[in-house]
N, C-alpha and C positions, 0 to 999 in steps of 0.2 A: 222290313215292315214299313209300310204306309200309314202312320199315326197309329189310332188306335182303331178305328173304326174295318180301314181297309187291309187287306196281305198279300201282298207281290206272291205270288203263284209261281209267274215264270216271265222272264225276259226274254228280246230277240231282237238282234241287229240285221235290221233290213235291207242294209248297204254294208258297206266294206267299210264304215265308220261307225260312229256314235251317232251320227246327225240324225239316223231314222229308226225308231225303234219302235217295238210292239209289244205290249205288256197286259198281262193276263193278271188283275185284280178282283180278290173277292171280298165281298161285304161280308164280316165275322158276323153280323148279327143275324140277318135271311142266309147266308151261305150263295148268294146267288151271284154270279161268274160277269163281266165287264172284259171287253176290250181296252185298252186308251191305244192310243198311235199317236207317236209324239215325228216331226219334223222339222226342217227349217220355216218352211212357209206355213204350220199352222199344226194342231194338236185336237183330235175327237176322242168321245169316250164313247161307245154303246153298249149295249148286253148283248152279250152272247145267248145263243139259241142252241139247239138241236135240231137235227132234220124234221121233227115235226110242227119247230118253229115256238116250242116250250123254252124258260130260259134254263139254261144252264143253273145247277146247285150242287155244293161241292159239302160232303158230310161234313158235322161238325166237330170231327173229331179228328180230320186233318188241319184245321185250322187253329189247333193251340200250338203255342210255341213250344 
């Protein structure tokens, strides 16, 4: 868990190391889904979409510990 606001979903090593990774966070209060992508030269966050470009929301009943 990500304080208290956000919840690590799922992780993923993009290289053969730690140095690059991508990480599926969701906001507990809307439910609604974020990227982040962490690297050496730099780190973005965005929201995730769906094919018709709505964001991503994850029910709120996977997200209690």
């Amino acid at each position: 868990m990500i304080g208290r606001r956000f919840r690590k979903l799922r992780e993923e090593n993009l290289s053969g190391n730690d140095n690059e990774k991508a990480t599926i966070l969701v906001d507990r209060e809307t439910g609604v889904n974020y990227l982040w992508i962490q690297s050496p030269t730099g780190s973005g966050l965005t929201l995730l979409v769906d094919k018709d470009g709505r964001p991503v929301v994850t029910k709120s009943g996977i997200l209690k510990d």
